[in-house]
Structures are given as structure tokens and as C-alpha cells.
C-alpha positions in Angstrom: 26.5 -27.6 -164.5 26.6 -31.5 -165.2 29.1 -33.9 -164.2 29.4 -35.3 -160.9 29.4 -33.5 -157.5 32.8 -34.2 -155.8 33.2 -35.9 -152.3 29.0 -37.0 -152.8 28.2 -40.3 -150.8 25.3 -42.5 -151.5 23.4 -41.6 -148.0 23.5 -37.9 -149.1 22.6 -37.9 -152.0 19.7 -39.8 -150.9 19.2 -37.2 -148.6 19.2 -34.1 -151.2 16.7 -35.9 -153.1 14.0 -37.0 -150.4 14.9 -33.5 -148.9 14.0 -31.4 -152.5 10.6 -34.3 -152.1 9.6 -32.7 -149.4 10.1 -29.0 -150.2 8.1 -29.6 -153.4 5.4 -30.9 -151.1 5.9 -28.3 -148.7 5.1 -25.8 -151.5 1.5 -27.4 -152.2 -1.5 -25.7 -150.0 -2.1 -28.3 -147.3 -5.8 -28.3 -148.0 -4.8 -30.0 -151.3 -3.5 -33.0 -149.9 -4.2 -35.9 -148.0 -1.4 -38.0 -147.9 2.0 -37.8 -148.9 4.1 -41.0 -149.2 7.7 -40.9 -149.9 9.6 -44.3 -150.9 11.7 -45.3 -148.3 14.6 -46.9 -150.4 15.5 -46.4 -154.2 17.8 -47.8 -156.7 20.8 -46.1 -158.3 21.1 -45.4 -162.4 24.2 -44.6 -164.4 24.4 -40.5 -165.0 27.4 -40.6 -166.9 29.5 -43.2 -168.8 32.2 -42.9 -166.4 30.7 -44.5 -163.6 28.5 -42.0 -161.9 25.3 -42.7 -160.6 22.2 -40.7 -159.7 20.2 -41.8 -156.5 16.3 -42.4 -157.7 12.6 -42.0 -155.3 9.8 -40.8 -155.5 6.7 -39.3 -153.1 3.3 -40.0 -154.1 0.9 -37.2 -153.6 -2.7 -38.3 -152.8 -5.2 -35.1 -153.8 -8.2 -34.1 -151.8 -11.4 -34.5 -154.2 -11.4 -30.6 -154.6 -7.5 -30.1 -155.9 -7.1 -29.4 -159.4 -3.6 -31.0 -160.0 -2.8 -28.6 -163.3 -3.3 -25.4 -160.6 -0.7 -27.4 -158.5 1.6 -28.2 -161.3 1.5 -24.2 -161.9 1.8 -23.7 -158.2 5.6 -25.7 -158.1 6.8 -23.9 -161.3 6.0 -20.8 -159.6 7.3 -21.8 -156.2 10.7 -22.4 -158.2 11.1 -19.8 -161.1 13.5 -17.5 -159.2 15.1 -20.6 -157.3 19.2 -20.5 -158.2 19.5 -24.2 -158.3 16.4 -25.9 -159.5 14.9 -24.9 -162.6 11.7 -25.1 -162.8 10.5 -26.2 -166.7 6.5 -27.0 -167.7 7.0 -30.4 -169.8 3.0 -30.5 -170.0 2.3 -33.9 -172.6 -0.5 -35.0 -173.9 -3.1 -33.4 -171.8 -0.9 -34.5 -168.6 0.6 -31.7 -166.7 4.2 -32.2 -165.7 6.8 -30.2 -164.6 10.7 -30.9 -164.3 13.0 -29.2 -162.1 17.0 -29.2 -163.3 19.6 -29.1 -160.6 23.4 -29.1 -160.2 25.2 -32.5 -161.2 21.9 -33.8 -162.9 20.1 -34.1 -160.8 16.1 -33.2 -161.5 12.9 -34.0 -160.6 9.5 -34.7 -162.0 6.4 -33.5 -160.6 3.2 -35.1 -163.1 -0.7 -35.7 -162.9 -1.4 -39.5 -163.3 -5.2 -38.2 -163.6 -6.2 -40.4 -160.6 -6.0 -38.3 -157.7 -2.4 -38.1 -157.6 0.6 -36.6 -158.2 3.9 -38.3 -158.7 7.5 -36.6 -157.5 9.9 -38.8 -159.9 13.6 -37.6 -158.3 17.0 -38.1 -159.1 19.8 -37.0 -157.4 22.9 -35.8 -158.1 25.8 -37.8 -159.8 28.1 -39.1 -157.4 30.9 -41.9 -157.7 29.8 -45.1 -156.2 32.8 -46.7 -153.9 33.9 -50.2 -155.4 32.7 -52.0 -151.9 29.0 -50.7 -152.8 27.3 -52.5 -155.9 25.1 -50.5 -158.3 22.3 -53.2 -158.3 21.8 -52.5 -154.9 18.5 -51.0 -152.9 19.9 -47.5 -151.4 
């Protein structure tokens, strides 16, 4: 289901995506992590040529030595493969595991390996209509 998600405010969709950041976190062993660092503010993209926009952070995922970020990878597509709203694909490239999840309204998010002790959780909320008193360019 594309499109955008009626009666969607900036703040919540902000909210959705930093909240589906942390359950993706949440699904990682803990042991596998030492920090976790999710972006405080984001900036808003167009999702649709009539005037949507989708809500954009991220959480960076510093790995213990021992995690094996592919395993993890694996781990999130599993946590997700019966979820009814996000899911879960393997868009491995190039020797870089990734995975995507696909949500309602387009929103998605983007868990990959940057091969240096991290992992990156790319998100992007839902489309929403943006009010005319709020401007696009904007930090959220």
C-alpha cells in the first residue's frame, strides 16, 4: 500500500520511524552491540509528486569485536519474515549484506554492513502531507 497515510503529522511520523529504529535494534542479541546511536533530528524527502514527504534518520550500530554483521543481517530478516507490516527483503550487494524492510505509505528501512564495525539503520517514514506553515528544507 503506497500513497500517503492520512491525518500523518511530521512529529509522528518521526516517531514511527525512530520507534521501528529501535525495534530493529531490540531484535539484535545485546552481546552484539556496544553502542547504539540514533540521530536526533532528520530531514524530510519528497515520496510522491504530489507533495508528500517521507521523514528520514538513522541509528548507527557500533558491533562488539566478536559480532559477525551478515549473522545479524540474517537475524533482522528473520525477526521480520512473518511481520504483517514490514517486509523484510535481503538486498545483499557486492559482498555487503543489507536488508530492507517495506512498510505501509513507503515507508522502509535499511539495515547494511559498512564493514567497519557497524551497522547502519537508514529509515524513512511514512508519506505524510507537510502543512504549508512547515518548509520541506527544514531539520525535523
Amino acid at each position: 500500500m503506497n500513497g500517503k497515510q492520512p491525518g500523518l503529522t511530521v512529529g509522528a511520523a518521526k516517531k514511527i520511524a525512530q520507534d521501528v529504529e529501535d525495534e530493529i535494534v531490540s531484535k539484535l542479541p545485546a552481546e552484539s552491540i556496544r553502542a547504539a546511536d540514533q540521530e536526533a533530528t532528520g530531514v524530510l524527502m519528497p515520496c510522491s509528486a504530489q507533495g508528500a514527504y517521507a521523514w528520514t534518520g538513522g541509528t548507527t550500530i557500533e558491533l562488539s569485536p566478536t559480532a559477525d554483521p551478515s549473522k545479524l543481517i540474517s537475524m533482522v530478516l528473520d525477526a521480520y519474515r512473518d511481520n504483517s507490516e514490514l517486509k523484510p527483503k535481503d538486498i545483499t550487494k557486492d559482498g555487503r549484506a543489507r536488508a530492507q524492510l517495506v512498510g505501509p505509505y513507503g515507508s522502509g528501512y535499511i539495515i547494511a554492513d559498512y564493514q567497519n564495525g557497524h551497522l547502519e539503520i537508514s529509515s524513512f517514514s511514512p508519506c505524510f502531507v507537510l502543512p504549508p506553515d512547515k518548509a520541506p528544507e527544514d531539520e525535523y
